[in-house]
N, C-alpha and C positions, 0 to 999 in steps of 0.2 A: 820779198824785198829784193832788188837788184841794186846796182850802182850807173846811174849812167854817164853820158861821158866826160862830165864835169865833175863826177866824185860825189856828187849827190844821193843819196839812199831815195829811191822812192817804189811804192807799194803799187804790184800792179795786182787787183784783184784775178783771180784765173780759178778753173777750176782743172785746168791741165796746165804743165810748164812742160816744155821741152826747151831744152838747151842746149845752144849747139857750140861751143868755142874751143880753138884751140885743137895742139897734134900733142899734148903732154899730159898722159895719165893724172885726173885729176878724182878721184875718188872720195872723198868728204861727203858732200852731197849725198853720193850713192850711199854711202855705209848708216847716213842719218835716216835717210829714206826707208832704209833696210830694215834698222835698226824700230823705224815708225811703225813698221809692216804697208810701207807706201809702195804702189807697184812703181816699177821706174826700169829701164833700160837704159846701158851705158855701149854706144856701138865706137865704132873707128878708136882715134888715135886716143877721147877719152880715157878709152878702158885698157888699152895696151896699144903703145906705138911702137912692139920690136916689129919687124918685120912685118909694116903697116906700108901699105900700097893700095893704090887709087882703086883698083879695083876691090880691096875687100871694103875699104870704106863708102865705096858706092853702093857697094853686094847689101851690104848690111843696112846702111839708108833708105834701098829700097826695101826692104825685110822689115823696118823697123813698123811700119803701120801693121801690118799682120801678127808681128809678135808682142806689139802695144795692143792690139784687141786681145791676144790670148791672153795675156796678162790681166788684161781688165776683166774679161770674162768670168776668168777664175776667181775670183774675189766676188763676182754680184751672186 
């Protein structure tokens, strides 16, 4: 379920979500996910914005598809 820009709840069926918002540590998700045994990856300002700079959040964006297969890998 998401919200969109009218404050509406609506269901997007998916069988991946990536989500991208925001430069403020926001960890809920992640720890539910965790918590699931869901694989999931939290890169940039997400997971820690001290000393977050354009380049580690790019480093890591592009990183993210190779360490979302390893992730998924390990689980099939």
């Amino acid at each position: 379920w998401i919200r969109d820009a009218a404050g509406d709840r609506v269901g997007v069926p998916a069988d991946t979500v990536v989500v991208c918002a925001g430069q403020r540590p926001e960890l809920a998700l992640a720890a539910r996910l965790r918590a699931a045994g869901r694989p999931h990856l939290v890169i940039g300002g997400a997971g820690g914005a001290e000393e977050l700079d354009a380049e580690r959040a790019f480093r890591e964006g592009l990183q993210a598809p190779e360490r979302l297969g390893q992730v998924l890998s390990i689980r099939s």
